[in-house]
N, CA, C and O atoms as CSV, one atom per row, in Angstrom:
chain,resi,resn,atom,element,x,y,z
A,1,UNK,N,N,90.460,13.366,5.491
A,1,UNK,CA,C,90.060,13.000,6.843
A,1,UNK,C,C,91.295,12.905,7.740
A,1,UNK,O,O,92.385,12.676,7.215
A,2,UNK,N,N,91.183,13.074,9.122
A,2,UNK,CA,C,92.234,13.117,9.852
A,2,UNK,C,C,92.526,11.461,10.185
A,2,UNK,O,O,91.755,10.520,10.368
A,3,UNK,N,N,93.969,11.567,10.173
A,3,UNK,CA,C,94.884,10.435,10.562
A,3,UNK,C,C,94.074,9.762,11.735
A,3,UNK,O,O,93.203,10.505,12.187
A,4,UNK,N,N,94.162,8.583,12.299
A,4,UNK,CA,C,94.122,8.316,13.530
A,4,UNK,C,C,95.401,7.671,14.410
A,4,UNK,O,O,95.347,6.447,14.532
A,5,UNK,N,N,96.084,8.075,14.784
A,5,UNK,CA,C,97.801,8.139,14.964
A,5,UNK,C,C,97.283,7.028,16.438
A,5,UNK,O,O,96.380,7.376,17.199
A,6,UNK,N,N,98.090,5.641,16.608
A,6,UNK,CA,C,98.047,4.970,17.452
A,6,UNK,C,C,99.188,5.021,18.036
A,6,UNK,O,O,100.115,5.730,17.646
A,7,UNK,N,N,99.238,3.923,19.490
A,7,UNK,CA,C,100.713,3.683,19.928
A,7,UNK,C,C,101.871,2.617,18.856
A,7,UNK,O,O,103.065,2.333,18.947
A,8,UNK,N,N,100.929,2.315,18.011
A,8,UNK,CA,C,101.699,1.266,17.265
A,8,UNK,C,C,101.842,2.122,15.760
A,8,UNK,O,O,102.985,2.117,15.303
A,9,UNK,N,N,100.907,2.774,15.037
A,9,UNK,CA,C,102.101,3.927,13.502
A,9,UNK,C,C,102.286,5.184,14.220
A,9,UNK,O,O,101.945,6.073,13.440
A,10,UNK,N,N,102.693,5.729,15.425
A,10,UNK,CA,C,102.749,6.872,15.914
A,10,UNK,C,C,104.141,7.282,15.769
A,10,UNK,O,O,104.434,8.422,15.408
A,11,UNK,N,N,105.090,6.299,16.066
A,11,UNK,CA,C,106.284,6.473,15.784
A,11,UNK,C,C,106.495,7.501,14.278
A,11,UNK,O,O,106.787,8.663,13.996
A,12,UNK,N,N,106.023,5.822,13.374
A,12,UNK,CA,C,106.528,5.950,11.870
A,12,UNK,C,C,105.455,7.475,11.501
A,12,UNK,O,O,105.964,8.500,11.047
A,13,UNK,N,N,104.615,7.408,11.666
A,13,UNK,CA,C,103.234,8.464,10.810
A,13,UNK,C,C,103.625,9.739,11.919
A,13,UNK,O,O,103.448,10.664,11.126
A,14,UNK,N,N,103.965,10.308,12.986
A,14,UNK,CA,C,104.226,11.470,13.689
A,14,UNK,C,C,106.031,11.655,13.711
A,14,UNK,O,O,106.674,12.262,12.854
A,15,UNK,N,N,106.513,11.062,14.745
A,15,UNK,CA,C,107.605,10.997,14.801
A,15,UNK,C,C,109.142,11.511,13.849
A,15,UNK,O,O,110.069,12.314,13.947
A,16,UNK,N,N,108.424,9.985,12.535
A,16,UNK,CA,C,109.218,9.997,11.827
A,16,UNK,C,C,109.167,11.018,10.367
A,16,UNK,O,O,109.868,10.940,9.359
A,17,UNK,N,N,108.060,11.976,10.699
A,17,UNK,CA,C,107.616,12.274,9.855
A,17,UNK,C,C,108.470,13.966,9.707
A,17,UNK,O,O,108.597,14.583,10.765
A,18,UNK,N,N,108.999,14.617,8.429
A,18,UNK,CA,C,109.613,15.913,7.998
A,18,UNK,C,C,108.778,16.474,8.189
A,18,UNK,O,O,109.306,17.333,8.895
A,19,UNK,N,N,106.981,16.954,8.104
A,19,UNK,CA,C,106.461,17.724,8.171
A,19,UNK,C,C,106.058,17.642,9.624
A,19,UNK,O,O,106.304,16.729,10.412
A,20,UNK,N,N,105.152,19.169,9.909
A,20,UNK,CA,C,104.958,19.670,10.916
A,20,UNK,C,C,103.444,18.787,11.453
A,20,UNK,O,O,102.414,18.957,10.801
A,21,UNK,N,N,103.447,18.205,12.222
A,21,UNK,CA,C,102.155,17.152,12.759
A,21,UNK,C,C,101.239,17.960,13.453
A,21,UNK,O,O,101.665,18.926,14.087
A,22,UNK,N,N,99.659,17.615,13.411
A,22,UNK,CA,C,99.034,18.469,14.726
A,22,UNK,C,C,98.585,17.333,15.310
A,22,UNK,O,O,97.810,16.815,14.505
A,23,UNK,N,N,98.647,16.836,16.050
A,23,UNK,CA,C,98.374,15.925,17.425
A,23,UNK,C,C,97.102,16.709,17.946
A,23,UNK,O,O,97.183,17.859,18.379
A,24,UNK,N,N,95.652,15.830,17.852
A,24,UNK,CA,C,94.693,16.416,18.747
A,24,UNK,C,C,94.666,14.937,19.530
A,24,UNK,O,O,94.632,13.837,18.978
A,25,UNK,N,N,94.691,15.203,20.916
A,25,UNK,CA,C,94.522,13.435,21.675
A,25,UNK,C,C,92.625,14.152,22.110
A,25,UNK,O,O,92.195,15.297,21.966
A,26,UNK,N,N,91.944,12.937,22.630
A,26,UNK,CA,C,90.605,13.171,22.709
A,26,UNK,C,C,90.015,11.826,22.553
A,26,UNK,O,O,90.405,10.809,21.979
A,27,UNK,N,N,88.969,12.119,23.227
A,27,UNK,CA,C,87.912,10.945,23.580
A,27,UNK,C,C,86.790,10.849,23.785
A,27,UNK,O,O,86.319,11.683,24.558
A,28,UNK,N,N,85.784,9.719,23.151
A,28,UNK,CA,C,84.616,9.741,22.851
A,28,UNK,C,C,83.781,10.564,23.949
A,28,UNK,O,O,83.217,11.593,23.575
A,29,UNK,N,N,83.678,10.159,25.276
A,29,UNK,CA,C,83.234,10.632,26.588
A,29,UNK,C,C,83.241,12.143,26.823
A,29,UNK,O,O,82.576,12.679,27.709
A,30,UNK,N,N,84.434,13.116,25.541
A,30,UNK,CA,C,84.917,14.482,26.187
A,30,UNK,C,C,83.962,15.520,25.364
A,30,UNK,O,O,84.202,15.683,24.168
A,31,UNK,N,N,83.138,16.059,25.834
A,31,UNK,CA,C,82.344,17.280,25.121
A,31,UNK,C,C,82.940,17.525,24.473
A,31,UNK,O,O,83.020,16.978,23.373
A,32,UNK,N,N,83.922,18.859,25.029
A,32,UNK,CA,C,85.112,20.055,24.269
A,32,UNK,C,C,85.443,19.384,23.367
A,32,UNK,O,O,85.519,19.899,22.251
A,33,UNK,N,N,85.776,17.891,23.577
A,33,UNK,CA,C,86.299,16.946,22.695
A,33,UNK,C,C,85.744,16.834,20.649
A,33,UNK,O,O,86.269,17.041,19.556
A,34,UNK,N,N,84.386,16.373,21.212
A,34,UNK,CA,C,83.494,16.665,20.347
A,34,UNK,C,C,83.492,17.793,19.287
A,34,UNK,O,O,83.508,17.718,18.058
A,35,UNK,N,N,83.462,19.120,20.319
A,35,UNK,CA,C,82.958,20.109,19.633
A,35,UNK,C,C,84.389,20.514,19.001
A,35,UNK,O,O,84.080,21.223,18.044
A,36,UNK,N,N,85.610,20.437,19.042
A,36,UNK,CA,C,86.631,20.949,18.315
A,36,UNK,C,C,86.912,19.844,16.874
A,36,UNK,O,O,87.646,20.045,15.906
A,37,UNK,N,N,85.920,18.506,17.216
A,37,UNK,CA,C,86.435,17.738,15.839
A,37,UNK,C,C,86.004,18.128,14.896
A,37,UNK,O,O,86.719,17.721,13.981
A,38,UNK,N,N,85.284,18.660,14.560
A,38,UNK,CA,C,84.635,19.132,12.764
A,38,UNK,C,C,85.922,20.089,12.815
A,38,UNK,O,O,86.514,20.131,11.737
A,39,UNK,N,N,86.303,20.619,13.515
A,39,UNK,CA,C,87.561,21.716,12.798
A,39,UNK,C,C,88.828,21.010,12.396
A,39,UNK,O,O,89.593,21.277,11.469
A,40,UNK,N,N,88.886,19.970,13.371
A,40,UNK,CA,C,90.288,19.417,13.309
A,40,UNK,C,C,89.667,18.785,11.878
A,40,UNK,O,O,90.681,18.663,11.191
A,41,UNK,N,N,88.524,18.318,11.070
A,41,UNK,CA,C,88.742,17.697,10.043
A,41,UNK,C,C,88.503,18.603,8.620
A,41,UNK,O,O,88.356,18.266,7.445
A,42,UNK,N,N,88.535,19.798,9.248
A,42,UNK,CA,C,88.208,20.509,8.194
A,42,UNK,C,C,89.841,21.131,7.718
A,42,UNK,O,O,90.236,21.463,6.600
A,43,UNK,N,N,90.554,21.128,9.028
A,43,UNK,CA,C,92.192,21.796,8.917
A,43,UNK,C,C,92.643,20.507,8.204
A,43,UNK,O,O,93.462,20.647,7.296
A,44,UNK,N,N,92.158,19.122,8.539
A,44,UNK,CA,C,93.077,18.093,7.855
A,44,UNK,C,C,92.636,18.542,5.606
A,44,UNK,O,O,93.421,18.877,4.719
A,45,UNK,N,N,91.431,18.354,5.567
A,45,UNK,CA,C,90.994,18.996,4.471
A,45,UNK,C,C,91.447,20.112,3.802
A,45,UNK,O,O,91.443,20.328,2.590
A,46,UNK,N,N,91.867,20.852,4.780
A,46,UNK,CA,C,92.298,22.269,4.118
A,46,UNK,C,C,93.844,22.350,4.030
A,46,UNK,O,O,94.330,23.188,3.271
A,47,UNK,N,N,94.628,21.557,4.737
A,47,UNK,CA,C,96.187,21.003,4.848
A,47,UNK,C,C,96.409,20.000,3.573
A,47,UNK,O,O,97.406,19.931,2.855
A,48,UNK,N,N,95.435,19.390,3.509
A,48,UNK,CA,C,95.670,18.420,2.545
A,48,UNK,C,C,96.928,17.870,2.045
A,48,UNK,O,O,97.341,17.836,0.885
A,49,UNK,N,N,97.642,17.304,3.483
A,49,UNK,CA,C,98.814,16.870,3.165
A,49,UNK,C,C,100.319,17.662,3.462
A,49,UNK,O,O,101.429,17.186,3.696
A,50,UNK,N,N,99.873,19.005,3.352
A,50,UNK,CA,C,101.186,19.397,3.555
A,50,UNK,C,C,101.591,19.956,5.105
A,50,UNK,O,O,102.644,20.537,5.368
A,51,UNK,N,N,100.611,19.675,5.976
A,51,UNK,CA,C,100.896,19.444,7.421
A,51,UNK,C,C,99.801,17.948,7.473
A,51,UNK,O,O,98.757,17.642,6.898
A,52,UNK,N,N,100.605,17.346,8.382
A,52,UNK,CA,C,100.079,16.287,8.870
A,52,UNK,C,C,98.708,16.187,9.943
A,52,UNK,O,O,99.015,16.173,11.135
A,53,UNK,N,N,97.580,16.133,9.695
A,53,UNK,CA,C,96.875,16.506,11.027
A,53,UNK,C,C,95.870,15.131,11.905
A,53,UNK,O,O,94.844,14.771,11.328
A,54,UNK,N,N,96.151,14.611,12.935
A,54,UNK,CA,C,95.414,13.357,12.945
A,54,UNK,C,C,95.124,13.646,14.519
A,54,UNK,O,O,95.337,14.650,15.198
A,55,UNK,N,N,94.661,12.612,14.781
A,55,UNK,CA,C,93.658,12.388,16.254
A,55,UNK,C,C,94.393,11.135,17.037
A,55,UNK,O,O,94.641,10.097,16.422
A,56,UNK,N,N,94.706,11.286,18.345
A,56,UNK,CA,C,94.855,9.806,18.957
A,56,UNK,C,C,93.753,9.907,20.150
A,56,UNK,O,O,93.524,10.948,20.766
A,57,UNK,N,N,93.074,8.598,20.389
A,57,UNK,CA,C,92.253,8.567,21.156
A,57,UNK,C,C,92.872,7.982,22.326
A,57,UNK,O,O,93.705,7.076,22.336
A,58,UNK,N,N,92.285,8.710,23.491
A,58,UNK,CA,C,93.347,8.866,24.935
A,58,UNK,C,C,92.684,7.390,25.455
A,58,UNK,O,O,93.481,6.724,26.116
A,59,UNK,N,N,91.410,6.810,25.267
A,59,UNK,CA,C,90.986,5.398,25.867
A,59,UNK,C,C,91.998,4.309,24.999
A,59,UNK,O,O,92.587,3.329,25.455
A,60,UNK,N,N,91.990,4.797,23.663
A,60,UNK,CA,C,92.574,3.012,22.812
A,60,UNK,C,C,94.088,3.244,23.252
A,60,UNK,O,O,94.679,2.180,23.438
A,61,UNK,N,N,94.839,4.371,23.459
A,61,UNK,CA,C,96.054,4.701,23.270
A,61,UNK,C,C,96.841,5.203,24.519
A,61,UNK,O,O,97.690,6.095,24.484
A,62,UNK,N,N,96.410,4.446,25.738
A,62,UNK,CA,C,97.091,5.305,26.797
A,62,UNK,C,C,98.478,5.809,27.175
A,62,UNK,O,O,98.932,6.812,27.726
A,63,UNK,N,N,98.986,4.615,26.612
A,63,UNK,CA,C,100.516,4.790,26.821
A,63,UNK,C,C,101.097,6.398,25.692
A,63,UNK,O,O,102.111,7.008,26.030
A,64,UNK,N,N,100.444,6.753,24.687
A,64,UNK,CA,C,101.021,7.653,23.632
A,64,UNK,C,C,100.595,9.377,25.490
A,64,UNK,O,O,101.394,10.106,26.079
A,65,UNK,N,N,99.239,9.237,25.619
A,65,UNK,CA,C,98.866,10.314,26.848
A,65,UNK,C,C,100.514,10.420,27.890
A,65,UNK,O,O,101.333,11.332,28.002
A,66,UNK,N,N,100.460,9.358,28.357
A,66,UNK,CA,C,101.344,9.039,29.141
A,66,UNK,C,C,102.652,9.696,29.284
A,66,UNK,O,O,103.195,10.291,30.215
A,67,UNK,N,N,103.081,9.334,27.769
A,67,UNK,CA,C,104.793,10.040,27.283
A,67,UNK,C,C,104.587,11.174,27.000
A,67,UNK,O,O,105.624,11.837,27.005
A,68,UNK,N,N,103.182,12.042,26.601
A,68,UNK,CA,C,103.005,13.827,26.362
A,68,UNK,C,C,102.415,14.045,26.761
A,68,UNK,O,O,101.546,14.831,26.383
A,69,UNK,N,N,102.527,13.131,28.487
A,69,UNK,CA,C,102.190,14.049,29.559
A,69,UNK,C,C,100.319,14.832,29.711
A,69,UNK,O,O,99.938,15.764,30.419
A,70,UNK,N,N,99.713,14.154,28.945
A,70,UNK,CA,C,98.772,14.587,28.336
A,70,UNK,C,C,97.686,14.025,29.873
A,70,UNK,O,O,97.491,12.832,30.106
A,71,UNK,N,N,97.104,15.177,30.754
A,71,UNK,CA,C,96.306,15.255,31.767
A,71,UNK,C,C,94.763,15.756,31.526
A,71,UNK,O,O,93.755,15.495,32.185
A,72,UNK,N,N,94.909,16.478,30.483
A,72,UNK,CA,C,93.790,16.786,30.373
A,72,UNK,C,C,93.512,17.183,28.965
A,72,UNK,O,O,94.361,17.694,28.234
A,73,UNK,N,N,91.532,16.767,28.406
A,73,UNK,CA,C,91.556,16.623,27.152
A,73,UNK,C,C,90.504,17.566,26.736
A,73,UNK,O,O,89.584,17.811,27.515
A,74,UNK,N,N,90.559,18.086,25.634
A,74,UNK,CA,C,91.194,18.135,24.461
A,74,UNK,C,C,92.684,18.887,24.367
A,74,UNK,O,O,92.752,20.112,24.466
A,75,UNK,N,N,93.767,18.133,24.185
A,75,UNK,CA,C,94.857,18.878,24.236
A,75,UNK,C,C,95.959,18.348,22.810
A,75,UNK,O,O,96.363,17.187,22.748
A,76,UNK,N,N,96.227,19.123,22.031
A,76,UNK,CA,C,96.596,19.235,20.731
A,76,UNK,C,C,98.031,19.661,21.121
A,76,UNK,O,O,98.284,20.680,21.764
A,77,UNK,N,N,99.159,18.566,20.559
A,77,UNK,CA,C,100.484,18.813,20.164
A,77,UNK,C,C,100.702,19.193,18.734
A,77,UNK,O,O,99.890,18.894,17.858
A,78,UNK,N,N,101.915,19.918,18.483
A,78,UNK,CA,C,102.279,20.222,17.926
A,78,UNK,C,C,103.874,19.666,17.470
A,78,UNK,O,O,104.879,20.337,17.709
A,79,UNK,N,N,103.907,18.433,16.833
A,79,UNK,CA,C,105.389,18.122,16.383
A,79,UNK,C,C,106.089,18.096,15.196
A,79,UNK,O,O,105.556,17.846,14.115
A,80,UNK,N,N,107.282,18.347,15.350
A,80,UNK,CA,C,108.216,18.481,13.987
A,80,UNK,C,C,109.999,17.852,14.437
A,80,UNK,O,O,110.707,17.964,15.438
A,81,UNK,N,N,110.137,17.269,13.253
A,81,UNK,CA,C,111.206,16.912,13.437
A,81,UNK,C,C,111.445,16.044,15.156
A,81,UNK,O,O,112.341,16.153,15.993
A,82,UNK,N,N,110.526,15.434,15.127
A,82,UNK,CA,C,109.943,14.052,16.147
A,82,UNK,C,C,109.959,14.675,17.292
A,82,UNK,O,O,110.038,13.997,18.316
A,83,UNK,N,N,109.886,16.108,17.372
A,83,UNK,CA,C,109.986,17.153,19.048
A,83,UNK,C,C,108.471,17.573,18.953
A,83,UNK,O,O,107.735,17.588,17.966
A,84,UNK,N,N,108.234,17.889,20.184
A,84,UNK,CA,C,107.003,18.758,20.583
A,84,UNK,C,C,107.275,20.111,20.119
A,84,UNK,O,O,108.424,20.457,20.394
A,85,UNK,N,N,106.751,20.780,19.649
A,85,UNK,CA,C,107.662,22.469,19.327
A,85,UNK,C,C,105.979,23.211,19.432
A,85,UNK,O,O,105.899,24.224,18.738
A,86,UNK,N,N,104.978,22.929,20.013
A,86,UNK,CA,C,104.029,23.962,20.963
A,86,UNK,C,C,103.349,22.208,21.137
A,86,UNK,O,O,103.710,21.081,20.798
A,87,UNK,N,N,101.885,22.984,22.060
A,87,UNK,CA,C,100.812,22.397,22.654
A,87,UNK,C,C,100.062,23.762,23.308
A,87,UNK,O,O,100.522,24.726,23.921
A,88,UNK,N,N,98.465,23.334,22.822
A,88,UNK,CA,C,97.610,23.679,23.124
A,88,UNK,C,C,96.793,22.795,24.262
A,88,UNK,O,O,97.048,21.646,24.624
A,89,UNK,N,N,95.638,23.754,24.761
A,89,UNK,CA,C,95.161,22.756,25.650
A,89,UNK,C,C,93.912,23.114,25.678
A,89,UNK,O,O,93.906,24.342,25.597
A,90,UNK,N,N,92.810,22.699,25.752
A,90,UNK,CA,C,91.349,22.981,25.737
A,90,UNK,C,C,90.429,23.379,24.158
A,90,UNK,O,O,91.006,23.578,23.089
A,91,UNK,N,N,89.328,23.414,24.299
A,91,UNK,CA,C,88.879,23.672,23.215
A,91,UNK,C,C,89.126,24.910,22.597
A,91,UNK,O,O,88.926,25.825,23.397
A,92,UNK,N,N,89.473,25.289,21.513
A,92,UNK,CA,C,90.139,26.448,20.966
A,92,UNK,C,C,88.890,26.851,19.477
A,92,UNK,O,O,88.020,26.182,18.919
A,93,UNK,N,N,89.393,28.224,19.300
A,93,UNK,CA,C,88.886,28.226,17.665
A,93,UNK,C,C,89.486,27.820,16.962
A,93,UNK,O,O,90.584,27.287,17.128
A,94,UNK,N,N,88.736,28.023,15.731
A,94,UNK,CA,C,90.039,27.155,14.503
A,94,UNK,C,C,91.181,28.478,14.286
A,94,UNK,O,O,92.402,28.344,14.365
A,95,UNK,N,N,90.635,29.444,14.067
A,95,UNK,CA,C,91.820,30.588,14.130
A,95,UNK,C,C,93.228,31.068,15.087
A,95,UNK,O,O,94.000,32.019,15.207
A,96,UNK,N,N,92.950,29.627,15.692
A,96,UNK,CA,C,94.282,29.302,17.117
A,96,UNK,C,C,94.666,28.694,15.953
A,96,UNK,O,O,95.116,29.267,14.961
A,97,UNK,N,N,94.465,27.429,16.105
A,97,UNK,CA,C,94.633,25.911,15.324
A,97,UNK,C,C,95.601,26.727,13.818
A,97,UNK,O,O,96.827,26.636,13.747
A,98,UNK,N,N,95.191,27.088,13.300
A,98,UNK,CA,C,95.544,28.306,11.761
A,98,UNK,C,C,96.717,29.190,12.663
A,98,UNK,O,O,97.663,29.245,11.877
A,99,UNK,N,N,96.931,29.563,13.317
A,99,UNK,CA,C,97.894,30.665,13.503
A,99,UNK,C,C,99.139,29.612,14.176
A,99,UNK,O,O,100.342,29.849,14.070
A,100,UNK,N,N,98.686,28.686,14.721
A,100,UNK,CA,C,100.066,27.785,15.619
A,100,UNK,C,C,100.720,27.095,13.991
A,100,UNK,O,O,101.946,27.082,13.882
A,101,UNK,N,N,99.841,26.535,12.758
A,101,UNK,CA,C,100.121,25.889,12.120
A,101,UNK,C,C,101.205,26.501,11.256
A,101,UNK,O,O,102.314,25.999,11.069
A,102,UNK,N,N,100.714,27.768,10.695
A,102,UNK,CA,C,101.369,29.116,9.563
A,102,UNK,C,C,102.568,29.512,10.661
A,102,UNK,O,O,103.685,29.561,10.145
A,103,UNK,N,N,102.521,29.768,11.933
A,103,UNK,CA,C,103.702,30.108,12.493
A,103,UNK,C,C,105.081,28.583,12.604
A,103,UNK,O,O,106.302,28.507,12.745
A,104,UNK,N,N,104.049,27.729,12.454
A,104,UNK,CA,C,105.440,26.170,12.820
A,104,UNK,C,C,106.068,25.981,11.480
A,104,UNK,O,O,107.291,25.927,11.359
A,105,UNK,N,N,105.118,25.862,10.313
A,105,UNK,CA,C,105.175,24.809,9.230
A,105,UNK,C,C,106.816,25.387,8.273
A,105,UNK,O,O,107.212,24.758,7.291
């Protein structure tokens, strides 16, 4: 199941973390939102660990939106080595999600 990365283990669980993270931010209220989560938990399933893949929710967590600039949702970072190194933005297929991951990791 995917992480749920807050402002308070976001540091230690994204940040601080050697592997390559996928950051989906999103919120209960967001359709697109909705419809891209069965993928994001199927990539956490299918990663199983060796990319990091979790969710922060943009209502519990505003301040994390804030610092990545994050305006509009569903919008998925991509970090490594505690940098942003892509971002996506809107609802995508999973065959985005799969090609940003195999090209970072």
């Amino acid at each position: 199941m995917a992480v749920e990365y807050t402002d308070a283990n976001f540091k230690e669980k994204v940040l601080d973390s050697e592997k390559l993270t996928m950051v989906d931010f999103w919120a209960e209220w967001c359709g697109p939102c909705r419809a891209i989560g069965p993928v994001v938990e199927e990539l956490s399933k299918e990663y199983n660990g060796s990319v990091n893949i979790g969710k922060v929710n943009v209502d519990q967590n505003p301040q994390l939106s804030i610092n990545y600039g994050i305006t509009s949702i569903p919008a998925i970072i991509f970090v490594k080595g505690g940098k942003v190194v892509d971002k996506l933005v809107g609802a995508q297929p999973k065959s985005n999600f799969v090609k940003k991951i195999e090209a970072l990791k």
